[in-house]
C-alpha positions, 0 to 999 in steps of 0.5 A: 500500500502506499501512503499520501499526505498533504499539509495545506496552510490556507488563506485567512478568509479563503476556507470556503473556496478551499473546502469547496474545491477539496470536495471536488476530489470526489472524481478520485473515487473512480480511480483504479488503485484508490483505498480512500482519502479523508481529510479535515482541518487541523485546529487552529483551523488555518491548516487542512490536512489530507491522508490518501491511501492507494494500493501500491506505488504503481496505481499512485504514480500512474493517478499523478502522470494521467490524471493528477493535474486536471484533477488539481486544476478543476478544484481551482484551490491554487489560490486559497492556501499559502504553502503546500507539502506533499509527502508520500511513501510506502505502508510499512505495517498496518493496525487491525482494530474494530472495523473488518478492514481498512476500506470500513474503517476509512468510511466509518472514522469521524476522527484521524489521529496523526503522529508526523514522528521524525527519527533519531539516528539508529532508531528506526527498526526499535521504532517498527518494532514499538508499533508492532509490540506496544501501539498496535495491540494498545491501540487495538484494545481501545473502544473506538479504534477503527484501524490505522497505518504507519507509512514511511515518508522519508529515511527517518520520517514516519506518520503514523495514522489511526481513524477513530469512531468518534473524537470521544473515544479517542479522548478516552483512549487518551486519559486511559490508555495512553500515558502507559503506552507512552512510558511503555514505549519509550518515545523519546528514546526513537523520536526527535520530533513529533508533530501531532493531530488529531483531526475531525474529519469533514464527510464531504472529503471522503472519497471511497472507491 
């Protein structure tokens, strides 16, 4: 699988023309190899960030040679943000949680959770191996954790991602779970840095196969 994420810094008082044109990404749907992309803004809400998933590198790269433009063009959102980044790369391991399978839990989620770790030198195969052993299962035991990713978007950047059923559970995921899992796994130890979201997704974003 492969993984997409976007981070737009918007206009101050170009949300509308922004959102209006995020909508008209629903075009994706009909693209072979798309999983799903959902997307919210990030609080204080001059941020919109945006999580696609496709089936591999191939289905990605072949939507950006034949498609990607015209598609940006007619969403006509070049005007409404100040900075862009797009980072991509490989899912490296997946998270089972209460949803059947990933698609369902990309329809389902009201919330992502995002984690933009990046590495300390040395520390990456200590890090996969924390989000297998302590996240994974921590996370899975949760009430409302639908699924989620990890996906490498650089030597030593990862985001780690996970949708939720509602931002009330996640809450209570973290007063209950979390400050355990976190001594538990030693995230100092693996990253320098880490940038945060937990993020309301906005339905008209969604777009599923």
């Amino acid at each position: 699988m492969w993984g997409k994420w976007i981070d737009c810094r918007v206009r101050p008082g170009a949300h509308r023309t922004f959102a209006v044109g995020q909508r008209r990404w629903a075009v994706l749907a009909g693209e072979p190899g798309l999983v799903g992309q959902v997307g919210g803004w990030s609080r204080p809400g001059d941020q919109a960030l945006v999580l696609g998933l496709w089936a591999d590198e191939e289905a990605y790269g072949r939507f950006m040679r034949e498609r990607h433009d015209t598609v940006a063009t007619e969403a006509a959102q070049q005007g409404s943000w100040t900075a862009i980044q797009i980072s991509a790369g490989p899912v490296v391991q997946a998270f089972p949680g209460a949803a059947a399978s990933l698609a369902d839990a990309l329809k389902d989620a009201t919330l992502l959770r995002a984690a933009d770790c990046l590495l300390r030198p040395g520390r990456t195969e200590h890090f996969l191996e924390v989000q297998r052993q302590v996240w994974a299962p921590g996370m899975a035991a949760a009430g409302g954790m639908l699924a989620g990713t990890v996906t490498r978007l650089a030597a030593d950047r990862y985001l780690v991602t996970t949708l939720w059923t509602s931002p009330a559970a996640h809450a209570a995921y973290t007063a209950d779970a979390l400050p355990a899992l976190r001594a538990r796994a030693d995230v100092p130890a693996d990253v320098r840095t880490l940038t945060g979201h937990a993020l309301p997704l906005e339905p008209s974003w969604r777009v599923l196969p």
